[in-house]
KEMI-860501 format. One line per field, with one value per residue: residue number from 1; y, x, z of N, C-alpha, C in turn; residue in one letter. Coordinates in nm, 2 decimals. Atoms other than C-alpha are relative to their C-alpha. Layout:
N
num NUM;...
n.py Y;...
n.px X;...
n.pz Z;...
ca.py Y;...
ca.px X;...
ca.pz Z;...
c.py Y;...
c.px X;...
c.pz Z;...
residuo A;...
END
This chain:
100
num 1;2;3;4;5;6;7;8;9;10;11;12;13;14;15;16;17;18;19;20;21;22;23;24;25;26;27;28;29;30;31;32;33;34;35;36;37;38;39;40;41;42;43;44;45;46;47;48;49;50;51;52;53;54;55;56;57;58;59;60;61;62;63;64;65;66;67;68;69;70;71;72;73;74;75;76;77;78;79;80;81;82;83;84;85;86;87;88;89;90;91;92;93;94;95;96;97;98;99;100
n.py 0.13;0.12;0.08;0.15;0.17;0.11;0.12;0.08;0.17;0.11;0.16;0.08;0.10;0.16;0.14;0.11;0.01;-0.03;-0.11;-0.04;0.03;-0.08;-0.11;-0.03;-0.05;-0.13;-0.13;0.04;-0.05;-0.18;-0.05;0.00;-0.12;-0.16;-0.05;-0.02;0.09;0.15;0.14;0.06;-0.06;-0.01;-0.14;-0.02;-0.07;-0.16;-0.10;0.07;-0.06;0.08;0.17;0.01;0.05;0.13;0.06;-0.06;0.04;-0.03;-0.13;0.05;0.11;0.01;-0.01;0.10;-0.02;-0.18;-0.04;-0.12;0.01;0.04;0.02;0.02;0.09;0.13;0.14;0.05;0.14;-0.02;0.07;-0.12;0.03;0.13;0.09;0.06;-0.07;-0.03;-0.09;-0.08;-0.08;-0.12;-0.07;0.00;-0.15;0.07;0.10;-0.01;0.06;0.02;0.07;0.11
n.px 0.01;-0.04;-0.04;0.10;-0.05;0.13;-0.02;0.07;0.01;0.11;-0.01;0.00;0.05;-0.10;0.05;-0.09;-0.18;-0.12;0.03;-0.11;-0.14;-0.05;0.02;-0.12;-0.09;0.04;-0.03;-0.11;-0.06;0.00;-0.12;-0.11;-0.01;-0.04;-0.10;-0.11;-0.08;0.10;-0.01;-0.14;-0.08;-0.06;-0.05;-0.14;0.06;-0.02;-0.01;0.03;0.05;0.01;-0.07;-0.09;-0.16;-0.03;0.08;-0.03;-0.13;-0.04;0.14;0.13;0.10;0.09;0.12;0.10;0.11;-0.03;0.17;0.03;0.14;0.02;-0.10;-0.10;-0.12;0.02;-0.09;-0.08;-0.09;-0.11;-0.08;0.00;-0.16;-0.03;-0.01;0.15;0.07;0.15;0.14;0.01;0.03;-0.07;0.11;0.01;-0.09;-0.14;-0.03;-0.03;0.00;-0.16;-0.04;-0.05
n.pz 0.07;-0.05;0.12;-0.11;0.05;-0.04;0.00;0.05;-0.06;0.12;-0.08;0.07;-0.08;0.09;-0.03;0.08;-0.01;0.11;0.02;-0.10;0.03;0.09;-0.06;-0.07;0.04;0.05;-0.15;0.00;0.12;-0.03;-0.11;0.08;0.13;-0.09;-0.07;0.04;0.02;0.10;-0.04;0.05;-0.02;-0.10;-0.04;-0.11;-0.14;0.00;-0.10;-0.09;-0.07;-0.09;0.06;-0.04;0.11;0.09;0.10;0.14;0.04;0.12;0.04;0.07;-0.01;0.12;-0.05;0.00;-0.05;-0.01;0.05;-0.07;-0.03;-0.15;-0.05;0.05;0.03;0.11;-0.05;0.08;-0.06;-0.03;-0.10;-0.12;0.01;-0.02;0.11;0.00;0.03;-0.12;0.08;-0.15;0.01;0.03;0.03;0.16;0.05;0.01;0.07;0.17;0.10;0.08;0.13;0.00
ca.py 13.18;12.85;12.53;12.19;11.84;11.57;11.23;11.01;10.66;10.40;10.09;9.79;9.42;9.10;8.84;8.57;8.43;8.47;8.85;8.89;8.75;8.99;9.28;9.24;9.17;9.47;9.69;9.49;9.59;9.96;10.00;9.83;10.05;10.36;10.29;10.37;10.07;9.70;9.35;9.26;9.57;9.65;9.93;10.10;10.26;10.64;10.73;10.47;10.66;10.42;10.10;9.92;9.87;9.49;9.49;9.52;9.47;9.67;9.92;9.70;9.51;9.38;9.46;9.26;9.47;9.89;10.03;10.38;10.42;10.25;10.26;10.43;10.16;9.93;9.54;9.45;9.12;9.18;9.05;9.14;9.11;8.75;8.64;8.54;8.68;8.84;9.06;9.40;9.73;10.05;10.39;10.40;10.79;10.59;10.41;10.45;10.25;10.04;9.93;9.59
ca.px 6.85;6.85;6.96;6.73;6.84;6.54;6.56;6.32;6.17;6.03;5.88;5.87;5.74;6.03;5.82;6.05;6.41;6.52;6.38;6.57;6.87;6.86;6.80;7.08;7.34;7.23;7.28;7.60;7.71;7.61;7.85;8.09;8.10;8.11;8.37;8.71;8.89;8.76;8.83;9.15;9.30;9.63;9.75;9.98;9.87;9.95;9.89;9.93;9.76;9.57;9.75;9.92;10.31;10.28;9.96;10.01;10.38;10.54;10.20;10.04;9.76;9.49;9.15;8.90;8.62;8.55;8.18;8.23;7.87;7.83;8.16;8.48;8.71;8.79;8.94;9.22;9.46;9.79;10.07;10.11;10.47;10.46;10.42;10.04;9.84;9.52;9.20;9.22;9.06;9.18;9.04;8.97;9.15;9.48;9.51;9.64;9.60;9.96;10.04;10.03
ca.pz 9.55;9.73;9.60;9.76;9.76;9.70;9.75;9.51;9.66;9.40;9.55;9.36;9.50;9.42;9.42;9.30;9.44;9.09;9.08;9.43;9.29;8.99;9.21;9.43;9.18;8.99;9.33;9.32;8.95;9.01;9.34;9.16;8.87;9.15;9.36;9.34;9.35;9.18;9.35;9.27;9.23;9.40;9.56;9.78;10.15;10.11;10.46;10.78;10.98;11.25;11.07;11.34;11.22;11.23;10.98;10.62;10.55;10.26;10.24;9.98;9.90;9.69;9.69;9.84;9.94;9.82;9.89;9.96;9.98;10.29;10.43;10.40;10.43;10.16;10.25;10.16;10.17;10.28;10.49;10.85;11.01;11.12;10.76;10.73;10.51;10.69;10.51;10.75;10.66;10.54;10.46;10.10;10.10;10.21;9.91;9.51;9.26;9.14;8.78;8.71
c.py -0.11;-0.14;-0.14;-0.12;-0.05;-0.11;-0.06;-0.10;-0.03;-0.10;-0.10;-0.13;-0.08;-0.06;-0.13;0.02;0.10;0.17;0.08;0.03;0.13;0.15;0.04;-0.02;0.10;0.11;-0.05;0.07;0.14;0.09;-0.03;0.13;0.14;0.00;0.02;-0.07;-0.18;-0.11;-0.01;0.07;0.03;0.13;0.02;0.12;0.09;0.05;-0.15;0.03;-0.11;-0.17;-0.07;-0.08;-0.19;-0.08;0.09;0.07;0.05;0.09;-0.07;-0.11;-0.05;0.00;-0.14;0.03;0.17;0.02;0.12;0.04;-0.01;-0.02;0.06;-0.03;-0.08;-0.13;0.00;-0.12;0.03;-0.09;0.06;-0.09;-0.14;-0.12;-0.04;0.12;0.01;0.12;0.10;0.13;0.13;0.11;0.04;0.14;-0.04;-0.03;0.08;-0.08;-0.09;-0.06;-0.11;-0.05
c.px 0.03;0.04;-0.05;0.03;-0.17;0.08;-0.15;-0.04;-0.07;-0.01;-0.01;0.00;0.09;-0.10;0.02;0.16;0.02;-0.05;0.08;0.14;0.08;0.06;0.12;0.13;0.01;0.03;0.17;0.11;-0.03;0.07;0.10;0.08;0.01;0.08;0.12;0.11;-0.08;0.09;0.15;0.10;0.11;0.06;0.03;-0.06;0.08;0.02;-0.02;-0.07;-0.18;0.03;0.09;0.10;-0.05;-0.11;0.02;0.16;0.03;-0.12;-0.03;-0.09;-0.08;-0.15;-0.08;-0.15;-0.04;-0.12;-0.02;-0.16;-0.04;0.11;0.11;0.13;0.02;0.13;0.10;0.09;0.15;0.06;0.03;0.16;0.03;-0.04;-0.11;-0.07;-0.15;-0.07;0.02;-0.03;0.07;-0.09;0.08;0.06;0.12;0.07;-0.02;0.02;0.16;-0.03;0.00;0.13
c.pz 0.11;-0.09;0.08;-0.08;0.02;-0.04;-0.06;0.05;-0.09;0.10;-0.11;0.08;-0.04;0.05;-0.02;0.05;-0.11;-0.02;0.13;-0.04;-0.08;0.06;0.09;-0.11;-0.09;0.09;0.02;-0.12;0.02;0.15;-0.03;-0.07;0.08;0.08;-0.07;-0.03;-0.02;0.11;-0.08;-0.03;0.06;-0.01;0.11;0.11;-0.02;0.14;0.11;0.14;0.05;-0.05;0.10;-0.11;-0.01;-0.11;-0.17;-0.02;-0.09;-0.03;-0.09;0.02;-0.10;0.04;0.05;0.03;-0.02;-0.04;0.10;0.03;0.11;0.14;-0.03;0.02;-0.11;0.10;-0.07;0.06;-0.03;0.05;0.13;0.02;0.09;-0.13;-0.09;-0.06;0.05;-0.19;0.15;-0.15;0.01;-0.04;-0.13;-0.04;0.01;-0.14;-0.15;-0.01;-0.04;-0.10;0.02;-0.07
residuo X;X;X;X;X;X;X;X;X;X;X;X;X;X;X;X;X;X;X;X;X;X;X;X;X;X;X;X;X;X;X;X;X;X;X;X;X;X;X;X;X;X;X;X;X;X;X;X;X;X;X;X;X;X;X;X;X;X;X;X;X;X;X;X;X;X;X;X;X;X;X;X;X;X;X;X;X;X;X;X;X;X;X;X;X;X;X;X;X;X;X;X;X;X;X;X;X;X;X;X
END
């Protein structure tokens, strides 16, 4: 027995901004809806492993960016240890979810 991956291609022509427009926030709402963590979510760094100590202060954060798909980091907006909140990158296995 074997077991074979295929990959499907459709083409389809946008011929219209507003048919662009749709098409990307449509690819937008469907990576959404698949990643692991949503925009605004917050949650606590699990593992600091290549975090330097003075980024991301207290291990949390809030989402600002999670598209395992093409990447697996998600953004997040923290505090680093001179106060200032920065946007710095994490890997999306680091990170659980916290209660609001």
């Amino acid at each position: 027995m074997i077991t074979l991956t295929e990959t499907k291609t459709t083409e389809r022509t946008l011929e219209t901004r507003e048919a662009i427009a749709e098409h990307v926030h449509a690819e937008f709402e469907r990576r959404q809806a698949a990643a692991p963590f949503q925009t605004g979510d917050r949650v606590r760094i699990t593992s600091r492993a290549g975090i330097p100590a003075e980024f991301m202060v207290g291990d949390v954060g809030t989402v600002m960016l999670c598209d395992p798909e093409f990447s697996p980091l998600t953004y997040l907006l923290g505090v680093n240890a001179q106060g200032m909140t920065i946007q710095f990158p994490v890997q999306t296995t680091s990170l659980e979810r916290v209660a609001d």
